[in-house]
C-alpha positions in Angstrom: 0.0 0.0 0.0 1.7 3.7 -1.1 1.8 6.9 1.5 -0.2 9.5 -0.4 2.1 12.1 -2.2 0.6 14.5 0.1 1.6 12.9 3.8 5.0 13.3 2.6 4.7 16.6 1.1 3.2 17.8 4.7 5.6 15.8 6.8 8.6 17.1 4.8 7.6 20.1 5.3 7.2 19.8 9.1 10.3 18.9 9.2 11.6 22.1 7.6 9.8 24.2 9.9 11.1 22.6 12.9 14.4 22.4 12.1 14.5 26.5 11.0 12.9 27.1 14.2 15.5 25.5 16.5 17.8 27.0 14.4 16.7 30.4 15.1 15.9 29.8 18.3 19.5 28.8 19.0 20.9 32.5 17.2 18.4 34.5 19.1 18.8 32.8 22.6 14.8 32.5 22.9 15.4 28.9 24.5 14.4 30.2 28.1 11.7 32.0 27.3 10.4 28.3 25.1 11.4 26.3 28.1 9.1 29.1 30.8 6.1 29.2 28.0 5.7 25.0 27.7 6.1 24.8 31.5 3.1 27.2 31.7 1.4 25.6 28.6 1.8 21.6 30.2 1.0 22.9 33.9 -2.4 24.7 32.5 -3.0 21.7 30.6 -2.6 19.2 33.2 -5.3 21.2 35.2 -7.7 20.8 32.8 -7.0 16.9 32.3 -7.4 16.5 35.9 -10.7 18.6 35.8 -12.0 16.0 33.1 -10.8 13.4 35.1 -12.4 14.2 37.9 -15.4 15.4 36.1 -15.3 11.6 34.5 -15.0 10.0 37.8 -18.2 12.0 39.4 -19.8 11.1 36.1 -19.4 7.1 37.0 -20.3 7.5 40.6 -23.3 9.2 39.6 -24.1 6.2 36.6 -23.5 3.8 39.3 -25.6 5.0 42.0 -28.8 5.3 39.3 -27.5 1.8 38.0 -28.1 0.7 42.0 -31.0 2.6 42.4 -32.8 0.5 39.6 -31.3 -2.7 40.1 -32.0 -3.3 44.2 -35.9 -2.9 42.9 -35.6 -5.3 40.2 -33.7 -7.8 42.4 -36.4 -7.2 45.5 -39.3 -8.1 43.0 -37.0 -10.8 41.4 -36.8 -12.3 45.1 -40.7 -11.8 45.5 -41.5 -13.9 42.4 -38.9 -16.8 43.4 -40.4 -16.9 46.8 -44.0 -16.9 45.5 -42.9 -19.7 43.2 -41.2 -21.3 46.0 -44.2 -21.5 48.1 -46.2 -22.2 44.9 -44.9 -25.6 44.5 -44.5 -26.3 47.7 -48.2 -26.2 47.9 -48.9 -27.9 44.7 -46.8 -30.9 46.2 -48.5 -31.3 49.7 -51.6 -30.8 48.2 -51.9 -32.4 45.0 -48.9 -35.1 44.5 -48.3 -36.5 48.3 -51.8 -37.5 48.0 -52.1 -39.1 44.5 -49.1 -40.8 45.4 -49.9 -42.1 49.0 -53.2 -43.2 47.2 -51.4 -45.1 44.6 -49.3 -46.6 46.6 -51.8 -47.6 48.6 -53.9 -49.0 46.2 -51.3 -50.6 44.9 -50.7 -52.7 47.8 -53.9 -53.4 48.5 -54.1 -55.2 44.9 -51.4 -57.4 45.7 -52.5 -58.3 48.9 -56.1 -59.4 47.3 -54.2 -61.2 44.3 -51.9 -63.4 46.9 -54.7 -63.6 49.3 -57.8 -64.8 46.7 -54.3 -66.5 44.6 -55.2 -65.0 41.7 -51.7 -63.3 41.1 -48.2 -65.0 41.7 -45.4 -64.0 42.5 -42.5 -64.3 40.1 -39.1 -64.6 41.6 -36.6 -61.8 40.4 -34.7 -64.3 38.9 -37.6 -64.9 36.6 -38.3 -60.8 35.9 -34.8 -60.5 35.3 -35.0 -63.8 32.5 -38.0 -62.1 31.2 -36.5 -58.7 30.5 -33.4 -60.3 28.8 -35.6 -62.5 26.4 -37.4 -59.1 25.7 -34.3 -57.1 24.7 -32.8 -60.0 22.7 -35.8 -60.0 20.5 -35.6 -56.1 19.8 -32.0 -56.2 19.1 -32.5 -58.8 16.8 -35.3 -57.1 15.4 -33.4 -53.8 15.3 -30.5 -55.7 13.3 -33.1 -57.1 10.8 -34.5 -53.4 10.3 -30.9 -52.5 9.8 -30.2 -54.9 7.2 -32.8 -54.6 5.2 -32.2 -50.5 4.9 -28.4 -51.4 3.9 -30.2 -53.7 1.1 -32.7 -51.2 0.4 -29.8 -48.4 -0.2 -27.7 -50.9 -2.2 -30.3 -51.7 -4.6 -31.0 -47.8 -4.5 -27.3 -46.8 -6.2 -27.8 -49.6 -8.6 
């Protein structure tokens, strides 16, 4: 990428000033009076920074505080809500699950206790569930396998 003609143009000629100012400078002898009037110039200036900075700094304390001053209500209502939610469920559970469950359970137990006591139901041993649920998940594997294979041979004959 090429500097534009002009940046050097203006940058040479910077340079000339400069230089033909500390040149003359030097003959005349006007390096104290340079020296008193960029002491003035950087002390005035560095009072004004540090009026913006402070001005800057009151300017943030002051965003903060309003930031804090509508946040603590949002959080306070926030609170509310997850307490009322809270309490919500807490109610829903002792007042709606504990009971269907305690009744299911209840009425579970009863069932069994009428199927071993009239011997309509029978027990099975775990041993037996256990036998059960393998048999079970040996035929869907199998079956899974057999769905499998018949896509692959579905897709073959496909790109045929």
């Amino acid at each position: 990428m090429q500097i534009p003609r002009i940046y050097i143009i203006i940058g040479a000629a910077a340079v000339v000033v400069v230089v033909a100012f500390v040149i003359l400078a030097t003959i005349f002898g006007w390096w104290g009076v340079i020296v008193d009037i960029t002491l003035t110039l950087t002390a005035v200036l560095s009072l004004i920074l540090l009026g913006l900075l402070t001005y800057a700094v009151f300017s943030l304390l002051r965003t903060a505080l309003k930031i804090r001053g509508e946040l603590i209500p949002v959080l306070d209502s926030l609170r509310e809500t997850t307490d009322s939610v809270r309490e919500t469920a807490r109610a829903a559970s002792a007042f709606g699950v504990q009971p269907a469950v305690r009744t299911a359970s209840a009425v579970m137990g009863m069932g069994e206790i009428a199927s071993v006591i009239f011997g309509r139901g029978q027990s099975r041993s775990r041993a037996e569930q256990r036998q059960r649920r393998r048999q079970e998940l040996e035929q869907e594997l199998a079956e899974q396998e057999r769905h499998e294979q018949s896509q692959a041979r579905s897709s073959r004959n496909g790109r045929r």
